[in-house]
VEXTOR-607254 format. One record per residue: x, y, z of N, C-alpha, C in turn; residue in three letters. Coordinates in steps of 0.05 Angstrom, whole numbers, plus 5000, padded with zeros to 4 digits. Atoms other than C-alpha are relative to their C-alpha. Example, Ala and Ser with C-alpha at 12.3 -4.5 7.8 and 13.67 -1.06 7.14 Angstrom:
! VEXTOR-607254
501849765000524649105156501850245000ALA 498449764999527349795143498550225014SER 
***
This chain:
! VEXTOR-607254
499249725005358355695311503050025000UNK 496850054999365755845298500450314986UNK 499149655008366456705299502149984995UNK 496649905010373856875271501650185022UNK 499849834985377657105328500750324985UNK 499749655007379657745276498750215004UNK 503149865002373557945270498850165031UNK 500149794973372858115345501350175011UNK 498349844974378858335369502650214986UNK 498949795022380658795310499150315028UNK 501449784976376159355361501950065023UNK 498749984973379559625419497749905017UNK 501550324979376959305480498450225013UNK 502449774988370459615509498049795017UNK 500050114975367859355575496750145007UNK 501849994994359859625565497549845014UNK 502050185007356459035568500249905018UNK 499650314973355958545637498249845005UNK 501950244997353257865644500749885018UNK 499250264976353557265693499449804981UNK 499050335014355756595667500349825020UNK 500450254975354456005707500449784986UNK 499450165009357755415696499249755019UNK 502150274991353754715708502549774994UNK 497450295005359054105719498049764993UNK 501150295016356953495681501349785008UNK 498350064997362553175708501549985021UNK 497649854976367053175767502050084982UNK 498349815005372753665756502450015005UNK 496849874992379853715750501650124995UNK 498749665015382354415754503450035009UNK 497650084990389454255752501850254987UNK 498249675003393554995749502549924995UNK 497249955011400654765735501149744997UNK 499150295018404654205707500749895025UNK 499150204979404553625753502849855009UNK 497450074998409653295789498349545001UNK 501250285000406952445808496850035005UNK 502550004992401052805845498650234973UNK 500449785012395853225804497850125018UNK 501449894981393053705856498250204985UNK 501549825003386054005840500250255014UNK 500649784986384554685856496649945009UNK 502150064995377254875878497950144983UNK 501549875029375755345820501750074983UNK 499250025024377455425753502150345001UNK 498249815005383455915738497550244982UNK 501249805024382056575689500649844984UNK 499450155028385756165636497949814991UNK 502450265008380455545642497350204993UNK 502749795001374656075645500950074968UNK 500449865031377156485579500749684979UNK 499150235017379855745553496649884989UNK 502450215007372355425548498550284984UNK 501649805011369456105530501050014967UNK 497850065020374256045465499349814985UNK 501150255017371955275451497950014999UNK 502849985005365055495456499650194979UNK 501249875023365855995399501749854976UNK 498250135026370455525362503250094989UNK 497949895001376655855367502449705007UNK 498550244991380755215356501950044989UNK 498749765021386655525329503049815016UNK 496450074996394855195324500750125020UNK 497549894977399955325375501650304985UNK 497449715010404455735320497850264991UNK 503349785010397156135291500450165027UNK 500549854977396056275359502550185010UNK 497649804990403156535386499950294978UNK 499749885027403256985312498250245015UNK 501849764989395457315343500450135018UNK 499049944969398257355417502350294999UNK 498049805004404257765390498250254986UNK 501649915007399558175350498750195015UNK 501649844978395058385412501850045016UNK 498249854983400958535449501250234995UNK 499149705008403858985409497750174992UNK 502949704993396359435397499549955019UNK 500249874970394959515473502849865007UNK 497349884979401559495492499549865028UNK 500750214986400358975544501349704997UNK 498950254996404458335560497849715001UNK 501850254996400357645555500549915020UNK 499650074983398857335611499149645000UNK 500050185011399556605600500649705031UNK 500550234979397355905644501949895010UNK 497750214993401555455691501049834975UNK 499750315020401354895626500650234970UNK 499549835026402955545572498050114986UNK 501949965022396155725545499550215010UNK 500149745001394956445530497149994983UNK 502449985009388256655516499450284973UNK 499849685016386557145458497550175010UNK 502049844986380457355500500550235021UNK 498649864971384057655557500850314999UNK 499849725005384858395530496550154995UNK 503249965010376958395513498149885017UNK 501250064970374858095582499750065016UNK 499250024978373958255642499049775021UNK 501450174983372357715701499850095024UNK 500649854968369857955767500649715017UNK 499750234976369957505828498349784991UNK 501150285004368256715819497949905025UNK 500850114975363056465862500249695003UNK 500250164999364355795889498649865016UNK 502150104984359455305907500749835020UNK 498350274985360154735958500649754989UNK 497950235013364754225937500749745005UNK 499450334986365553435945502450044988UNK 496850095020373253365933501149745012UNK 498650174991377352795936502449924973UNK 497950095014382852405905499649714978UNK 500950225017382351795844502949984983UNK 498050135018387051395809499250084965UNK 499749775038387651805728501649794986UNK 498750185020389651275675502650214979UNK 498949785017395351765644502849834980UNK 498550085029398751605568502550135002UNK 497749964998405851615572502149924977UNK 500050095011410951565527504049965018UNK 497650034993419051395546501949715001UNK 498850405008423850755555499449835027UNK 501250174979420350495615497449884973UNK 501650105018415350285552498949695022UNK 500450264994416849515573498849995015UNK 501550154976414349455644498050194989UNK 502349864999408849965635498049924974UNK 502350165014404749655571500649745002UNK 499850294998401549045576499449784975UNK 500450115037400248925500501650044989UNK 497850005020404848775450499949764972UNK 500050135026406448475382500649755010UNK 499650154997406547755378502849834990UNK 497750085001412747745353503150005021UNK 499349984980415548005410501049785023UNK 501350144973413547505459502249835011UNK 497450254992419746915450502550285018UNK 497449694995424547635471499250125022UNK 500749984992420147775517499249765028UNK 500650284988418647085553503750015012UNK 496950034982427247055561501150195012UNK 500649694976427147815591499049875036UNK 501450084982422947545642500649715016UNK 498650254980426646905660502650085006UNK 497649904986433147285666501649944980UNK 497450075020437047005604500350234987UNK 498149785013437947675566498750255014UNK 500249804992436448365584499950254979UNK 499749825023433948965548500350285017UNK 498849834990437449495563500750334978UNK 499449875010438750225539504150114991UNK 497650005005446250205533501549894969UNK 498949985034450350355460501149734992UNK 499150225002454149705473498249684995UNK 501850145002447249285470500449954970UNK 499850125015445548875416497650134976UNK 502549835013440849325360498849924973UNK 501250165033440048845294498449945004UNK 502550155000433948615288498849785000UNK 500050274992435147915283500649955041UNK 500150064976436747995360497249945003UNK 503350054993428548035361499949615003UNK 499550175012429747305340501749705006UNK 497150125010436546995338501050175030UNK 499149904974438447175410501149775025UNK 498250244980443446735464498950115028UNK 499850004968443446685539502050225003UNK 498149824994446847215567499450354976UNK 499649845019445547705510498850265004UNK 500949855002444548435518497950124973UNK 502249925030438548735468499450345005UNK 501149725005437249445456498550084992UNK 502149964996430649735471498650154971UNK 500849955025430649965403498749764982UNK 501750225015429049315376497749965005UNK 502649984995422749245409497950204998UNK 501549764993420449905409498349954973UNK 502750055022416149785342498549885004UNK 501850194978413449205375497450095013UNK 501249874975410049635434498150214991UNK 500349735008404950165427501350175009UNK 497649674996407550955428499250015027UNK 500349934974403950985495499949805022UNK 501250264966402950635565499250125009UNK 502149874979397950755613502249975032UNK 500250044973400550925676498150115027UNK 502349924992395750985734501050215024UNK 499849764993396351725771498450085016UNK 501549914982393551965830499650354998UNK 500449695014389552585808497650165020UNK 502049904993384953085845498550104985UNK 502449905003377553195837497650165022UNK 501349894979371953665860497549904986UNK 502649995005364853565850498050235008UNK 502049704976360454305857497349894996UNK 503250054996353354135881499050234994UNK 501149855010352054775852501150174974UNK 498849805025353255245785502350105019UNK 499049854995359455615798498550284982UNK 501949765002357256375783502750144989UNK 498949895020362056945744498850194997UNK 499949855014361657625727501650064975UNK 499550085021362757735657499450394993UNK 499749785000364858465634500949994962UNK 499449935023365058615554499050134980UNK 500649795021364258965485495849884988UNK 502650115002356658845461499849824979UNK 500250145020358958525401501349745010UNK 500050214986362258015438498149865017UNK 502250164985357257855484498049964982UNK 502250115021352257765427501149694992UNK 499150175007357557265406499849745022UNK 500150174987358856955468496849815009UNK 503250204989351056815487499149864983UNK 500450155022350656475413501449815004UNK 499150114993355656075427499749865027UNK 500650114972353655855499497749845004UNK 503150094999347055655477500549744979UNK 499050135021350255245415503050004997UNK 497149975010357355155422501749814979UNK 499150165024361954915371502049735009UNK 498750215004365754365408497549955032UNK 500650134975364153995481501450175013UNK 499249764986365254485534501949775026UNK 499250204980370454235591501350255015UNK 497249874983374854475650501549865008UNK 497450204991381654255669499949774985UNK 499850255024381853585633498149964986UNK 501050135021378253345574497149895005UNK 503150224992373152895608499050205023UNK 501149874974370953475662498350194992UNK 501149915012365953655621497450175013UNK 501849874989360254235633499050194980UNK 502449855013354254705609500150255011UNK 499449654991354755485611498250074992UNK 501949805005348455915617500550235005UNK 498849804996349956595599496250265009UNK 502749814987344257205634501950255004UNK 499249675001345457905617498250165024UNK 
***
């Protein structure tokens, strides 16, 4: 299913209709509220943002960054209302046509796990462990100490340095960088919760939305998740 957000939120916002939405974790969970620093500290339930965020990928509202800012401005200026927008930037276009009552949270296994997280910067070298095979002679004398790759202008940036390189010889991290993939894994200590039960939700809206939403909940148009990608879960909606 993939409704048009126009199509809903043309209406002023009407608040007849209330359901409960219970969300089933498939997954352990990590509801991570604001841009990390080394640690990524779970919460123990899902923000409003993650709530109206999955409600959104379940009707298919998969919509650009610039699309989206364009509608956001849009519904701010008809109700006259400021967006109210996530620790990580994401603004929901549901959030004028919602309401959410109190979250119920169930009991929770939490703990902490090492998160494989894709990086990209000039630590490249030590942090991937795959690389081109051409690399490897430039790489092999890095590692015995005869040259050094370094980010400094005075380094060595031809491309024959890949190559054609002395003892002693600075190389600039530009030469290799084609070499390397764009990312490295580095491994990140991330919090998780596990609920041994549905979390629960009141759910306050227009009737034409909720027609939408319980079509969508029953068949949604992508993989439903919270907080990261892989924290995947099942929403049964009951009017």
């Amino acid at each position: 299913m993939n409704v048009l957000p126009q199509a809903l939120l043309s209406t002023p916002p009407d608040f007849s209709v209330s359901a409960i939405l219970e969300i089933e974790a498939l997954a352990p969970l990590s509801l991570v509220a604001k841009l990390p620093g080394k640690y990524y500290a779970c919460q123990s339930k899902p923000t409003d943002a993650m709530l109206l965020g999955v409600l959104e990928n379940a009707l298919g509202w998969h919509i650009g960054e610039v699309e989206r800012k364009q509608l956001i401005k849009v519904l701010e200026k008809k109700y006259k209302r400021k967006a109210l927008a996530s620790g990580v930037g994401f603004s929901s276009l549901l959030q004028w046509h919602i309401r959410l009552g109190v979250l119920v949270t169930p009991p929770l296994l939490a703990y902490d796990d090492l998160w494989t997280q894709h990086l990209r910067g000039n630590t490249f070298v030590e942090g991937s462990r795959n690389y081109d095979a051409q690399a490897i002679p430039l790489m092999n004398a890095k590692r015995g100490g005869r040259v050094k790759l370094l980010e400094k202008a005075s380094a060595r940036k031809d491309a024959a340095a890949l190559t054609d390189f002395q003892t002693g010889d600075d190389v600039n991290l530009t030469v290799v960088r084609p070499y390397f993939p764009q990312y490295y894994s580095s491994p990140t200590l991330r919090g998780y919760v596990e609920p041994q039960e549905p979390y629960r939700l009141r759910i306050e809206t227009s009737a034409a939305l909720a027609e939408a939403l319980k079509t969508a909940v029953v068949d949604p148009a992508a993989p439903l998740y919270l907080g990261s990608n892989d924290g995947w879960v099942e929403l049964s909606w009951h009017e």
